[in-house]
C-alpha positions in Angstrom: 0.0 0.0 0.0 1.4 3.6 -1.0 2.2 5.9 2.4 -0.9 7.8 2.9 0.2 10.8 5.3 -3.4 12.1 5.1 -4.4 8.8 7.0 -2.6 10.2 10.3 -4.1 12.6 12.2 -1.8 15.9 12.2 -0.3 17.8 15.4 2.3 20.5 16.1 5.7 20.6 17.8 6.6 23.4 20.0 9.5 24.2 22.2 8.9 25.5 25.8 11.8 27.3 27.7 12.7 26.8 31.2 15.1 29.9 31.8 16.9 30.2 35.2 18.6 32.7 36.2 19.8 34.6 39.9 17.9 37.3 40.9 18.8 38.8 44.5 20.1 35.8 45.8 17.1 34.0 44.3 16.7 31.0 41.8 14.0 32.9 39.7 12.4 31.7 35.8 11.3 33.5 33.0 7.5 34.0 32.9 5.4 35.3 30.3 1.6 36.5 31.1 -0.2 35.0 27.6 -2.2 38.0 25.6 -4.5 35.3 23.4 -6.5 32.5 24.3 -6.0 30.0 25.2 -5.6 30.3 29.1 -5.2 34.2 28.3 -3.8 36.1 31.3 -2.3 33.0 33.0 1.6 32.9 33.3 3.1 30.6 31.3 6.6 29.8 30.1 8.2 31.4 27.4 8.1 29.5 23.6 6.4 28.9 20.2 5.8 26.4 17.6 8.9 25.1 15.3 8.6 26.7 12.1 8.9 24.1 9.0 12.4 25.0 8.0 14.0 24.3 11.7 15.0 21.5 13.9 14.6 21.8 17.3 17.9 22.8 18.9 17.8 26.2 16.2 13.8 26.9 17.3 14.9 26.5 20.7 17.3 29.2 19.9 15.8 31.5 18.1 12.9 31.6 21.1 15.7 32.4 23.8 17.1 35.1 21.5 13.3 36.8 21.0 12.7 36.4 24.5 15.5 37.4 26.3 18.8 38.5 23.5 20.4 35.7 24.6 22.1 33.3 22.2 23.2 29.6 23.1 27.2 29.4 24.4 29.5 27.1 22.5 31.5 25.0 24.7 34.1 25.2 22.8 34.7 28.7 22.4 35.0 31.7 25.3 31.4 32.9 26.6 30.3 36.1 25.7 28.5 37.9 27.4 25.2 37.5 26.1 25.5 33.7 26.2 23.6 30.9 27.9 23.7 27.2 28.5 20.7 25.7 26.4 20.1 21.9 26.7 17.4 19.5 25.9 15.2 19.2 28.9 12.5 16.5 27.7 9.6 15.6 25.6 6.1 16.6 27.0 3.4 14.9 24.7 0.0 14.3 26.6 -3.0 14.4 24.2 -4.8 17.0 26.4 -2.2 19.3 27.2 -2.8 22.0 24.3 -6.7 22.6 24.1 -6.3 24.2 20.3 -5.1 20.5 18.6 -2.4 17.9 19.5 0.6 19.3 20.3 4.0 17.6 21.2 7.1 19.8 23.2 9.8 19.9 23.4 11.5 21.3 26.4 14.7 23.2 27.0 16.8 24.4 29.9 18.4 27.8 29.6 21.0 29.2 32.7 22.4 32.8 32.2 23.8 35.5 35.0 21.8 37.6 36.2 19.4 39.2 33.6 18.0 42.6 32.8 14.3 43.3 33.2 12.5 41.2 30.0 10.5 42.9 27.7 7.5 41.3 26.1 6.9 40.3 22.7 4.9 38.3 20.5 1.5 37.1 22.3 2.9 37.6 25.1 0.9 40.6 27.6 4.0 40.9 30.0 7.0 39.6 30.8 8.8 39.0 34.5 11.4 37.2 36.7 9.5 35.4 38.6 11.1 32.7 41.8 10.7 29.6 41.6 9.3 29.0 44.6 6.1 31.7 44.0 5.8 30.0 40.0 5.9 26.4 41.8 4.0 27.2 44.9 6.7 26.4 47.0 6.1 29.0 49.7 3.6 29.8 52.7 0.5 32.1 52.3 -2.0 31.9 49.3 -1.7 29.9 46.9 -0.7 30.8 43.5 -2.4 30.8 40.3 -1.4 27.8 38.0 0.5 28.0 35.5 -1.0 27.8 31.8 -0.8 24.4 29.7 1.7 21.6 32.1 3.8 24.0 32.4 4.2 23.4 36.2 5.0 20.2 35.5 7.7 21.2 32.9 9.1 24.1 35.5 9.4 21.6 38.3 11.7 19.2 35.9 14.1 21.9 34.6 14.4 23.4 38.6 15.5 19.7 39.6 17.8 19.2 36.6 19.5 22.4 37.3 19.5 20.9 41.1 20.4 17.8 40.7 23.4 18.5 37.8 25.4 21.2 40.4 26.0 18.6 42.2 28.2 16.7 39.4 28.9 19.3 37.0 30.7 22.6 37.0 26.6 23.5 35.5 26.6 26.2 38.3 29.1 28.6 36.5 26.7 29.1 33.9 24.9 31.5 36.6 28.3 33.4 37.3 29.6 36.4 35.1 32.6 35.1 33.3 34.7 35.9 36.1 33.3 35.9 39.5 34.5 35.3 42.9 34.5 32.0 45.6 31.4 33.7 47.2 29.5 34.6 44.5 29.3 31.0 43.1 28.1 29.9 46.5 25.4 31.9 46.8 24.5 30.4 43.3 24.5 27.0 44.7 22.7 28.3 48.0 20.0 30.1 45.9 19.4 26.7 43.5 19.1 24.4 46.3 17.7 26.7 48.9 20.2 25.9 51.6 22.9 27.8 53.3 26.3 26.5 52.7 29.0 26.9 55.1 31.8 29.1 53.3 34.9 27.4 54.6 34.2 23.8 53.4 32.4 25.1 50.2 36.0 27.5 49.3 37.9 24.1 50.0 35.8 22.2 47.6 35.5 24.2 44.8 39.1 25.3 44.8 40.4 22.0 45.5 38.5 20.3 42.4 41.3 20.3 39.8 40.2 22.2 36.7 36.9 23.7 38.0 38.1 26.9 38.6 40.7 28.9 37.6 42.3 31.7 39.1 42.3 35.4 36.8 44.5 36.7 38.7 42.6 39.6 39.8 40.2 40.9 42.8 37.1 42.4 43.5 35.5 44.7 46.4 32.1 44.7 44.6 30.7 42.6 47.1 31.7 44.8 49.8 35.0 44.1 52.6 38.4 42.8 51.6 39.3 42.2 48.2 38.2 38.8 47.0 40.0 36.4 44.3 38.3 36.5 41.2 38.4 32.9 39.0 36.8 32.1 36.1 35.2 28.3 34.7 37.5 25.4 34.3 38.2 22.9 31.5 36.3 20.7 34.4 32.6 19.3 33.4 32.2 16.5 36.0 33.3 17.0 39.9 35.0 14.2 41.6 34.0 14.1 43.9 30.7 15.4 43.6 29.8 18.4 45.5 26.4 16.9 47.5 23.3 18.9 47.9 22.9 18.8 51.8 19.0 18.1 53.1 16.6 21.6 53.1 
């Protein structure tokens, strides 16, 4: 029997960005209040449908550079500064999720520095940093409002792949300027697993990992008192051994 593609029912593919970033000492996402139905006014996470002429890695691109100017780092050259980390989160494909038709996404993780203010754009009403915690509910007091589509659901995966990859990876740095002192990477870690970290073991871990960090030679008062050391990110991408996210 000839192939028949109008025998299968069609859907769409889209690709949803989780974008973390440190805010005031604050693991915080990108969130986008939708301007169009459906679940118009609800926050949602930022993304779009994959054109015909793209494959998935270049329209998960091209929706972190319209959302936030950001394009993706290459590992293999230095990090600009208006580079992220961008990987493939996973594959989010219930039949219900999208009440327009049958739609399949694809999810990425994004980590830059600390961000400017977002401006929206496309259907998008408005645009914030929102933490974690408020997006995901995490917090005491009322309740807040869900967000649109399963993106809670995607959210929670791409918080606890960020969480859970510090603890193996020198993934943290991608939250640091390119150079950045002992104290400000621990307050990365502290603000993505929501602990405080003791600075005299965390100094002699990070600095006694060969190749994850690597002193610039200079130093830095902008976080106030002596002048720290400033380093910048290794050759390193696994830590051995691995740095161990202590209970909340």
């Amino acid at each position: 029997m000839p192939y028949d593609p109008s025998a299968f029912p069609p859907f769409a593919v889209t690709v949803d960005l989780v974008v973390l970033t440190v805010r005031r000492h604050a693991l915080c996402a990108l969130a986008v209040r939708r301007g169009e139905p459906p679940y118009q006014g609800r926050w949602a996470l930022p993304g779009g449908f994959v054109r015909g002429d793209e494959d998935l890695s270049t329209a998960a691109a091209r929706e972190l550079a319209e959302e936030t100017g950001l394009h993706v780092q290459d590992p293999a050259g230095p990090a600009p500064a208006n580079a992220a980390h961008l990987e493939q989160l996973a594959t989010y494909g219930d039949p219900k999720r999208d009440p327009r038709m049958r739609v399949v996404s694809v999810a990425h993780l994004a980590l830059a520095p600390d961000l400017p203010a977002p401006r929206a754009g496309g259907d998008a009403h408005s645009v914030r940093w929102a933490p974690v915690n408020e997006l995901l509910d995490e917090r005491e007091g009322e309740p807040a409002a869900p967000l649109a589509f399963d993106h809670a659901r995607i959210l929670a995966d791409g918080v606890e792949r960020a969480r859970s990859k510090i603890e193996y990876s020198s993934l943290a740095t991608a939250f640091c300027p390119q150079e950045f002192t002992v104290g400000e990477l621990r307050r990365v870690y502290e603000a993505v697993w929501g602990v405080a970290l003791d600075p005299r073991n965390f100094h002699r871990k990070v600095t006694g990992t060969p190749g994850f960090l690597v002193p610039t030679g200079g130093t830095t008062t902008r976080q106030g008192g002596r002048p720290a050391q400033l380093f910048r990110a290794g050759g390193a991408t696994l830590l051995n051994p691995p740095m161990l996210r202590p209970e909340a």
